[in-house]
C-alpha positions in Angstrom: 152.5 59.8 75.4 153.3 58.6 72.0 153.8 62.0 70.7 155.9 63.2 73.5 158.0 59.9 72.7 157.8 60.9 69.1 158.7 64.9 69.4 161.8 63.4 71.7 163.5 61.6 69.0 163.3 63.9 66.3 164.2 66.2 68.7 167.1 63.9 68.9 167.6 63.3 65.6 167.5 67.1 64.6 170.4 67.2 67.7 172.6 64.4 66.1 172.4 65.8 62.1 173.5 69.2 63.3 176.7 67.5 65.9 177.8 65.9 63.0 177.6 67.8 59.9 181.2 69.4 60.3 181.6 66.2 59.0 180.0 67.3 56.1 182.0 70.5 56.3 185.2 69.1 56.6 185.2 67.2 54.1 184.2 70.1 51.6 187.4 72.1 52.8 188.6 72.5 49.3 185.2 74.7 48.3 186.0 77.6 49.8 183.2 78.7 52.8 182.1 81.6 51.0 181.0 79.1 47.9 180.0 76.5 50.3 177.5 79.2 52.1 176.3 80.2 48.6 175.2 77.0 47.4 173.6 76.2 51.4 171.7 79.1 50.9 170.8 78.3 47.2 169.8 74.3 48.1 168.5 75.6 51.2 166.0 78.1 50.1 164.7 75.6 46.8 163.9 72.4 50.1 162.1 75.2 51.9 160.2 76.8 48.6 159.4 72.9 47.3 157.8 72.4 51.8 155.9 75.7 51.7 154.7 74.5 47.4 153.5 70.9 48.6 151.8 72.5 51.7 150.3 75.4 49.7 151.6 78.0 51.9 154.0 79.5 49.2 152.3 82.7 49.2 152.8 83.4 52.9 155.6 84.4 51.7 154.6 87.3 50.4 152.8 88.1 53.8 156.3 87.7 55.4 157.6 91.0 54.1 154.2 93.3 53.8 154.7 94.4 57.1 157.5 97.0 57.1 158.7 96.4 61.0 158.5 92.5 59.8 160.6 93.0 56.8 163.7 94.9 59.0 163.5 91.9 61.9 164.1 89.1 58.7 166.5 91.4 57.5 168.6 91.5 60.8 167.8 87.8 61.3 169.2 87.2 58.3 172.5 88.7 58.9 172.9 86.5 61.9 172.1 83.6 60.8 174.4 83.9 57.6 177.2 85.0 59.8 176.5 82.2 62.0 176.5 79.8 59.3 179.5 81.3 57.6 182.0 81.3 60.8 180.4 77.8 61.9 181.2 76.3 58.0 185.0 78.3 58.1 186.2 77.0 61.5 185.4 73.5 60.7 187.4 74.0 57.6 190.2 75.6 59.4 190.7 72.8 62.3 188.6 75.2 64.8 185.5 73.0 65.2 186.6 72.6 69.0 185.7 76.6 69.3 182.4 76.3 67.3 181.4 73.5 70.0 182.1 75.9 72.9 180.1 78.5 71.2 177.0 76.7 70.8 177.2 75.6 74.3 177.6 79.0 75.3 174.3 80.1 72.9 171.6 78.8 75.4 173.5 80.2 78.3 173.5 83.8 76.7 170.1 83.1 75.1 168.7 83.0 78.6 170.1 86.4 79.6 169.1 88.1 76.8 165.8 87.1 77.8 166.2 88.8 80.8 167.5 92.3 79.1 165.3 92.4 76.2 162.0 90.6 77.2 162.2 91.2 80.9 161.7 87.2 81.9 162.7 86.0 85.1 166.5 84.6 85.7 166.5 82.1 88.4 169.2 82.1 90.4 170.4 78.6 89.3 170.5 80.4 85.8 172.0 83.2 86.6 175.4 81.3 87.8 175.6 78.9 84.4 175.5 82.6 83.0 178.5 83.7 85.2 179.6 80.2 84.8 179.9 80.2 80.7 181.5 84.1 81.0 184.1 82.2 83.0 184.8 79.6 80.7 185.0 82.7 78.5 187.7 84.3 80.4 189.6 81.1 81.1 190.3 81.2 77.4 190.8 84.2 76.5 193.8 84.2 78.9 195.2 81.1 78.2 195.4 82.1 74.3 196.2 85.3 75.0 193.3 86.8 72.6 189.4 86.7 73.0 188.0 83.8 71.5 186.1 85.3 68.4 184.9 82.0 67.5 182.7 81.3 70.1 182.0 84.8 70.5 180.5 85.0 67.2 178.5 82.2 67.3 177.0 82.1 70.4 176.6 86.6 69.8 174.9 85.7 66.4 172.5 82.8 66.6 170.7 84.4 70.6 170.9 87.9 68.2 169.2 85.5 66.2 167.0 84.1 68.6 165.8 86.8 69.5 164.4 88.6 66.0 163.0 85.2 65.9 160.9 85.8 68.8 159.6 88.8 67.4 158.2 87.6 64.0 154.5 86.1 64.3 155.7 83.9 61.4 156.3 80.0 61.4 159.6 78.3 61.3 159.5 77.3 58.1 158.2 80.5 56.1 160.6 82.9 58.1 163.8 80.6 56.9 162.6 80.7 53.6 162.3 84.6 53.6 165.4 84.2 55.5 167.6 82.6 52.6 165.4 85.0 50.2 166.6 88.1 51.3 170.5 86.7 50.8 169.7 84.3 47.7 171.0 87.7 45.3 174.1 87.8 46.9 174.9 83.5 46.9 174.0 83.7 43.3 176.5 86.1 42.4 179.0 84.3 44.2 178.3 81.3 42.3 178.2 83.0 39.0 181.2 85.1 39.7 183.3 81.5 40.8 182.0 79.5 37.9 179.6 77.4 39.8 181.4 77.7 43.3 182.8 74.4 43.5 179.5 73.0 41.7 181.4 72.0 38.3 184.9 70.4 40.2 183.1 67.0 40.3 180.1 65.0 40.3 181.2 63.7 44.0 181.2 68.3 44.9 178.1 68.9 43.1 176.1 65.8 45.1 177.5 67.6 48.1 176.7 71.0 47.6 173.6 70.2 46.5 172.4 67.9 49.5 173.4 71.2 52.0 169.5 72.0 51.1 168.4 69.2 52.8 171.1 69.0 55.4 169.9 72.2 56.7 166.0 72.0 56.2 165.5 68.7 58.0 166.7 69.2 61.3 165.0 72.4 61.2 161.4 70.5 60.7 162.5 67.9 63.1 163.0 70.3 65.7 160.0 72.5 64.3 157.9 69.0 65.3 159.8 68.6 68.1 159.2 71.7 69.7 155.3 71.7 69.8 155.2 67.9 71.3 158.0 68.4 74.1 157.9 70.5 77.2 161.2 73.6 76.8 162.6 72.3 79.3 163.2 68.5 77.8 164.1 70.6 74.3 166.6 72.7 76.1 168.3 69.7 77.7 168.7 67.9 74.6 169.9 70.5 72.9 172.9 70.1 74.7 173.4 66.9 72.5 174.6 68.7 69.5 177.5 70.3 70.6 178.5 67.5 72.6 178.7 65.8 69.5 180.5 68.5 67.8 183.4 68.4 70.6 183.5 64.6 69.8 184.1 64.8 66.4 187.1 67.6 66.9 188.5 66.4 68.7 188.4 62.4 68.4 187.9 62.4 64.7 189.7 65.6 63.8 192.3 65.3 65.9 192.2 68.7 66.9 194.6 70.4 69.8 193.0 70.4 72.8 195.4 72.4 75.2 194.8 72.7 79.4 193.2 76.0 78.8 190.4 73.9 76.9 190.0 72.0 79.0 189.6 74.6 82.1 187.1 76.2 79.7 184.7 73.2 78.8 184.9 71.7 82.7 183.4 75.5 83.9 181.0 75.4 80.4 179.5 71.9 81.4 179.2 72.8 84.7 177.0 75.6 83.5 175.0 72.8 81.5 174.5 71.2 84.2 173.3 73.6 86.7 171.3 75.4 83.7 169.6 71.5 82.6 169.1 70.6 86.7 167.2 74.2 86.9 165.2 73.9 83.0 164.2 70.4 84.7 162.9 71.8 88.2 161.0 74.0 86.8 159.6 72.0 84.5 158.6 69.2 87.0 157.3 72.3 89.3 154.9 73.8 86.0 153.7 69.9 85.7 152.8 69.6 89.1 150.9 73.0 89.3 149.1 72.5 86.0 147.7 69.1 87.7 147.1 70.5 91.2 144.9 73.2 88.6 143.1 70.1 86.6 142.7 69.0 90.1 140.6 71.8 91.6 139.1 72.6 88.4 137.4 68.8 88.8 136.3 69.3 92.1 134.7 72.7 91.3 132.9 70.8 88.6 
């Protein structure tokens, strides 16, 4: 029981560092995002390389890309998660953190039907209408601005594209990031050698920044890793809720952002999807619990 309390609040931790690091973001809106990825990818890659170093799994990483069919799925996981991290850090910086928000709430929605199409798992009914429920919310926008909105497209598109190469690699959180910010490290160095530093050299204030986006990304990512093997999926799934939440707070309380009638259409259908989606994750998780005692149950009277 201690453990489960544990794995909850660093679940919940991991929830509240990534709601409020537009923050963090916004107030780094004079680095350009390009620089600002460069060094998160730099700072990012040296936390994970000093984890995998102190645990004395550093040559895993070498394992992670033997495998050819490995190597293409961190490639492609790679590509989403940098474009993920790239729109995410530019619509913060460009008063669009409101979008970002509705696109991580949108992620689990289409995370969960992507399931369906590529792994063939079930889709309860209850799941199947937050689905239609989030494309909605989708459509609701998209008329009331007139255009598709890309931002929540792209992010929710990316990190369940994400999700799912994720899946497919055998290899732990920890060492797949790490190859992860690897495979792109050439390319954020030559960003910040061809900027002169990237934003590093402005000030002491910009350099402390930058540099602390290595942790700011790697510590969540271990407090959910931790999370994850002490909490039932559905409890995770339901608190994972918490960090948009948090991200639509700060937009639009602390950024002041615009948040028009078409908005607000959109995020009443979206967290109506959350909550028939959290009702369903928590049925069925009750249900497993009660079948996996009724099981320790029979298995003791055979016994």
């Amino acid at each position: 029981m201690r453990e489960t309390h544990l794995g909850v609040l660093a679940m919940i931790a991991a929830c509240v560092v990534w709601g409020l690091s537009g923050i963090y973001y916004k107030a780094l809106s004079h680095v350009p995002p390009e620089q600002v990825l460069s060094h998160r990818v730099l700072w990012s890659f040296l936390f994970f390389a000093g984890v995998l170093l102190v645990q004395g799994r550093i040559s895993a990483l070498r394992a992670a890309f033997a495998d050819g069919r490995g190597a293409l799925l961190l490639a492609f996981a790679t590509a989403m998660i940098s474009l993920n991290w790239f729109v995410f850090i530019s619509s913060v910086q460009t008063g669009h953190a409101t979008e970002a928000s509705l696109g991580y709430y949108i992620f689990p929605l289409l995370s969960v039907l992507l399931g369906r199409l590529v792994f063939g798992e079930r889709l309860a009914r209850a799941q199947l209408l937050a689905v239609l429920l989030a494309g909605a919310a989708v459509a609701v926008l998209s008329f009331g601005l007139g255009a598709a909105p890309l931002i929540p497209l792209v992010l929710s598109v990316s990190f369940a594209l994400y999700g799912v190469a994720k899946k497919r690699l055998s290899l732990g959180p920890v060492v797949s990031v790490t190859a992860e910010v690897l495979l792109i490290l050439p390319v954020a160095l030559t960003v910040i050698w061809l900027t002169g530093g990237a934003g590093f050299l402005g000030s002491p204030a910009d350099a402390a920044m930058l540099a602390f986006s290595g942790i700011l990304t790697g510590l969540p990512l271990i407090l959910f890793s931790y999370a994850a093997k002490r909490v039932r999926l559905g409890t995770v799934g339901v608190l994972q809720y918490l960090n948009p939440t948090l991200q639509f707070l700060v937009a639009v309380l602390l950024f002041a952002e615009p948040f028009t009638p078409w908005h607000g259409a959109a995020f009443a259908l979206i967290w109506s999807a959350v909550a028939v989606f959290s009702f369903s994750a928590l049925r069925q998780e009750r249900a497993s619990r009660r079948a996996a005692m009724a099981a320790t149950g029979v298995s003791a009277q055979i016994r």
